[in-house]
C-alpha positions as CSV (number, residue, x, y, z in Angstrom):
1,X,89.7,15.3,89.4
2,X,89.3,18.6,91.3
3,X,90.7,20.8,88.6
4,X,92.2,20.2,85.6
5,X,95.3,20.1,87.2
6,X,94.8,17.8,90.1
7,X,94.4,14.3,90.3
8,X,92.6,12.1,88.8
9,X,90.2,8.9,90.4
10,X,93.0,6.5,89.5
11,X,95.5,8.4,90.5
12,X,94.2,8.7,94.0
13,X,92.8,5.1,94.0
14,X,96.7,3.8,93.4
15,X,97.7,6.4,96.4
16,X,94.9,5.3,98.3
17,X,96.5,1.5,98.2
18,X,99.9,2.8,99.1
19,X,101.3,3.2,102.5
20,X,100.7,6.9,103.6
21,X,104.3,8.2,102.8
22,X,104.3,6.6,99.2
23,X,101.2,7.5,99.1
24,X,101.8,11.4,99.0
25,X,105.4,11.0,97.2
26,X,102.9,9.9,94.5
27,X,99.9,12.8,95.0
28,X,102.7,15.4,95.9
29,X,103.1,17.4,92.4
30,X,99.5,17.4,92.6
31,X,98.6,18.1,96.0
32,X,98.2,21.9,96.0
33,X,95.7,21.2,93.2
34,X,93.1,19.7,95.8
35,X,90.8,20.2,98.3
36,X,93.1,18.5,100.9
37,X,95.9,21.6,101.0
38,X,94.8,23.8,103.7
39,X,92.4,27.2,102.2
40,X,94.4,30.4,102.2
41,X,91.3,31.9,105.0
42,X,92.3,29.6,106.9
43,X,96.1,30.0,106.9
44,X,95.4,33.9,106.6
45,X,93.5,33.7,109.7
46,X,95.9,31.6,112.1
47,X,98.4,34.1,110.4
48,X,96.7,36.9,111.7
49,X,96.1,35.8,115.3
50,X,99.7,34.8,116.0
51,X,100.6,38.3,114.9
52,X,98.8,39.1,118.1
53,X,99.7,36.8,119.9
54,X,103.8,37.0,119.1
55,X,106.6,37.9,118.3
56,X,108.4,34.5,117.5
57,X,111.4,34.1,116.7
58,X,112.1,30.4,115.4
59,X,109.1,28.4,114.1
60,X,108.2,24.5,113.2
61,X,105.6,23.5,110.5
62,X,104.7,20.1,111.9
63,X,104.2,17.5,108.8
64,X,104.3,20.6,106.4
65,X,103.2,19.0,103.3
66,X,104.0,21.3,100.3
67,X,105.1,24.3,102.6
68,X,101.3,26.2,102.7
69,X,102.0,26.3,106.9
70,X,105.2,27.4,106.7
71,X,104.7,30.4,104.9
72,X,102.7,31.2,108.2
73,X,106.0,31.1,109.6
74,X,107.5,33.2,107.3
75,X,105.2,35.8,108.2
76,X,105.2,35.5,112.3
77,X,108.9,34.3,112.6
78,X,111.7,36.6,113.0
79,X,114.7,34.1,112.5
80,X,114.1,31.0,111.3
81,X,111.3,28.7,109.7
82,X,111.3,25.0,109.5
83,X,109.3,22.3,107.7
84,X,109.4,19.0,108.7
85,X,107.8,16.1,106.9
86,X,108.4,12.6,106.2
87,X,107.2,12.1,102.5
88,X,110.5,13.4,99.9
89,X,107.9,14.1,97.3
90,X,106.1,16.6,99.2
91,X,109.2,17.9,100.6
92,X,110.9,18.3,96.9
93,X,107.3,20.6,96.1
94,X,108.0,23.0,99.5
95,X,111.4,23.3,98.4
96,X,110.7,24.1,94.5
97,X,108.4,26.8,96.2
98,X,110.6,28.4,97.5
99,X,113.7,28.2,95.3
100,X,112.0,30.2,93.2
101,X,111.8,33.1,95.1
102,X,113.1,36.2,95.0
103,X,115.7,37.0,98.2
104,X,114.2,39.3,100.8
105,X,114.6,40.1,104.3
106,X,112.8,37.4,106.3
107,X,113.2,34.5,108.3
108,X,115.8,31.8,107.3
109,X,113.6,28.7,105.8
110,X,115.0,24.9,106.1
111,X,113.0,21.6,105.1
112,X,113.8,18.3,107.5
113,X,112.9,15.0,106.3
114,X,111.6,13.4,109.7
115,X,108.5,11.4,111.2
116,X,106.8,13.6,113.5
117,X,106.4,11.2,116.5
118,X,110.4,11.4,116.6
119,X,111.5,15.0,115.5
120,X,115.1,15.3,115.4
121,X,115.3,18.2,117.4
122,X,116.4,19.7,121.1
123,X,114.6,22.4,122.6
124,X,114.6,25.0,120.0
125,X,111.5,26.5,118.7
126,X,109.2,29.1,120.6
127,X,106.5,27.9,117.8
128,X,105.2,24.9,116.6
129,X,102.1,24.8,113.7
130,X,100.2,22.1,111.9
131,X,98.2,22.1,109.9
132,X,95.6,19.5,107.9
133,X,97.7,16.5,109.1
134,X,96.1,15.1,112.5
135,X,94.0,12.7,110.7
136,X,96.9,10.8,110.2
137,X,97.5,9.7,113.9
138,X,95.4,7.1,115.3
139,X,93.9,8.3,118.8
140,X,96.5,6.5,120.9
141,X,99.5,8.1,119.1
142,X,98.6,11.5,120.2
143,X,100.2,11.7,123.6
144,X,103.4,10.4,122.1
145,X,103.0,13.3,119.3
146,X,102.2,15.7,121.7
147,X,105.2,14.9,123.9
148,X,107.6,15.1,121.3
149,X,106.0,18.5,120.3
150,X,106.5,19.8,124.3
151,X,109.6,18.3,123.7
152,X,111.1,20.5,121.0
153,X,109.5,23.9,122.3
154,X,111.5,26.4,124.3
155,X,109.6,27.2,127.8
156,X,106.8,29.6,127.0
157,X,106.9,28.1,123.6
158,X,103.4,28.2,121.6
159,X,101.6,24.9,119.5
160,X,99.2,26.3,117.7
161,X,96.6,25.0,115.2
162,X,93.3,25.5,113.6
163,X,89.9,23.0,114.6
164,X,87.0,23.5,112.8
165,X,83.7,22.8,114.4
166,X,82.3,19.5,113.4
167,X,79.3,19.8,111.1
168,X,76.0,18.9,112.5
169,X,74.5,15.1,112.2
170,X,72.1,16.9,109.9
171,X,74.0,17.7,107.4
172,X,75.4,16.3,104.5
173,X,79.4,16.8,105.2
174,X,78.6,14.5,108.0
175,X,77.5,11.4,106.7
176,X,80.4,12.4,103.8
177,X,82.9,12.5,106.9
178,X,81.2,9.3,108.4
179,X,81.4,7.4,105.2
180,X,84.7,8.3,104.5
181,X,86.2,7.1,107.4
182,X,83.9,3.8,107.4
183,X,85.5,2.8,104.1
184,X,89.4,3.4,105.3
185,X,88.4,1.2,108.3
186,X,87.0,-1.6,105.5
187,X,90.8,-0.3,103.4
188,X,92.6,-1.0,106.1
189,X,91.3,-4.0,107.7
190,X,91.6,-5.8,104.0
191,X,94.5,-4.3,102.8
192,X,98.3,-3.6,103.4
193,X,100.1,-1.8,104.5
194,X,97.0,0.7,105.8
195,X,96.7,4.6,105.0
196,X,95.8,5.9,108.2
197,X,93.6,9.1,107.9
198,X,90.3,9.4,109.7
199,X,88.5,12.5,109.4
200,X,86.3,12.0,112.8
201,X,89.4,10.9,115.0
202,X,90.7,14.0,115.9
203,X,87.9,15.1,119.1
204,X,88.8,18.8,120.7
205,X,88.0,17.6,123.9
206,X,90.1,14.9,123.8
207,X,92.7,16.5,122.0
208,X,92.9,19.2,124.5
209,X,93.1,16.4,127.6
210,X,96.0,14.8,125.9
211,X,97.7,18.4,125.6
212,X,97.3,19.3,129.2
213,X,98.7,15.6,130.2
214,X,101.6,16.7,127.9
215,X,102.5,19.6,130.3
216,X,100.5,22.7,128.0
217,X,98.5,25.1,129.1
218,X,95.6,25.6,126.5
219,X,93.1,28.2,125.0
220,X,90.9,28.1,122.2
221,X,90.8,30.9,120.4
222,X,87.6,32.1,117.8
223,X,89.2,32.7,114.3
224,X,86.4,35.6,113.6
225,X,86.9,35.7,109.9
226,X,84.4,32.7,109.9
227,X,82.0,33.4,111.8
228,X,79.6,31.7,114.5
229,X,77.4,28.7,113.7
230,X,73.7,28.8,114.6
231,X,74.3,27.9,118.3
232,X,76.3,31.0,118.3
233,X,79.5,28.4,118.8
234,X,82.5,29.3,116.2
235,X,82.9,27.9,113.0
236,X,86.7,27.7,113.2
237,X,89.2,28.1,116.3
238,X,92.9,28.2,117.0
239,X,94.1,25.8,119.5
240,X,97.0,27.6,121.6
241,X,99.1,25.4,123.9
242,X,101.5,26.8,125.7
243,X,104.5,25.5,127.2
244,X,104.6,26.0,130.4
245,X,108.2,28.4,131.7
């Protein structure tokens, strides 16, 4: 399914059944071979306004999947770059990515086995990223995510991730969005233990209430590589929240 080298249907209907972290373990060889692995633009483009926006020096890739956000990092971060997820399988990928790798002058780059809403770290980052993952997190589990995230950041420390707008009731990706998310409801009401990821969850505005209650200071920032919608509104922005000295 996807490409040749992604999944197929019954692969992702027997991770689809599985609890979200055995769920990837099983879809993690396979991952970067679909449409969930966040597009280079994208990560090109928060890569280019935290350039602007820097220098950092140590950075945290927030549930970092296969690694695809942390070579972000790698590219903003002066000393150190960390992924942190809580599924080994896509953890073993990041690290096979890099292993790889010829040596170079850059950042030092670490992978943390961890859940997100308890990161096993003090206050040591000046930059947290995420990227993809925030469908994950039911509504009500956001403040507690967000506080752990204030949590780990230095003061004046930066949380930064991409939003895209949400497509229009008119057209197609909606209803695909809407009917995606009706049928995990159905999965998990029948079914356990649930896969929580809901596509229409994850509301700017009251994502960016829950980060000022967390103690942030946010802008939105247009990512202009995409453009503007027809409304003249941005296709894609960069939340910035900013820990407050």
């Amino acid at each position: 399914m996807f490409s040749p080298e992604g999944p197929t249907l019954r692969e992702l209907a027997v991770q689809a059944l599985s609890s979200v972290e055995h769920g990837y373990d099983l879809l993690a060889p396979k991952f970067d071979h679909t449409p969930f692995r966040t597009p280079d633009s994208v990560l090109d483009a928060v890569t280019a306004a935290l350039l602007r926006s820097g220098p950092y020096d140590d950075g945290l890739d927030l549930c970092c999947g296969t690694g695809a956000g942390t070579d972000v990092l790698t590219a903003v971060c002066r000393r150190s770059a960390t992924g942190v997820d809580f599924s080994v399988g896509m953890l073993d990928e990041a690290r096979g990515r890099t292993r790889g790798r010829a040596p170079a002058a850059g950042p030092r780059v670490s992978w943390v086995r961890a859940d997100a809403r308890a990161l096993p770290f003090t206050a040591r980052f000046d930059l947290v990223v995420s990227f993809g993952a925030f469908g994950h997190f039911l509504p009500r589990e956001l403040p507690g995510l967000f506080a752990e995230v204030h949590r780990v950041l230095r003061p004046g420390g930066r949380f930064a991730f991409p939003v895209l707008a949400p497509p229009r009731p008119t057209s197609p990706a909606y209803w695909t969005l809407l009917g995606f998310d009706a049928v995990m409801r159905v999965r998990n009401a029948l079914w356990r233990p649930p896969f929580v990821m809901y596509y229409r969850a994850f509301r700017l505005g009251e994502v960016r209430r829950e980060l000022e209650r967390a103690g942030f200071r946010v802008d939105l920032r247009r990512l202009p590589e995409f453009g503007t919608r027809s409304d003249g509104g941005p296709r894609v922005r960069m939340v910035e929240a900013r820990r407050a000295d």
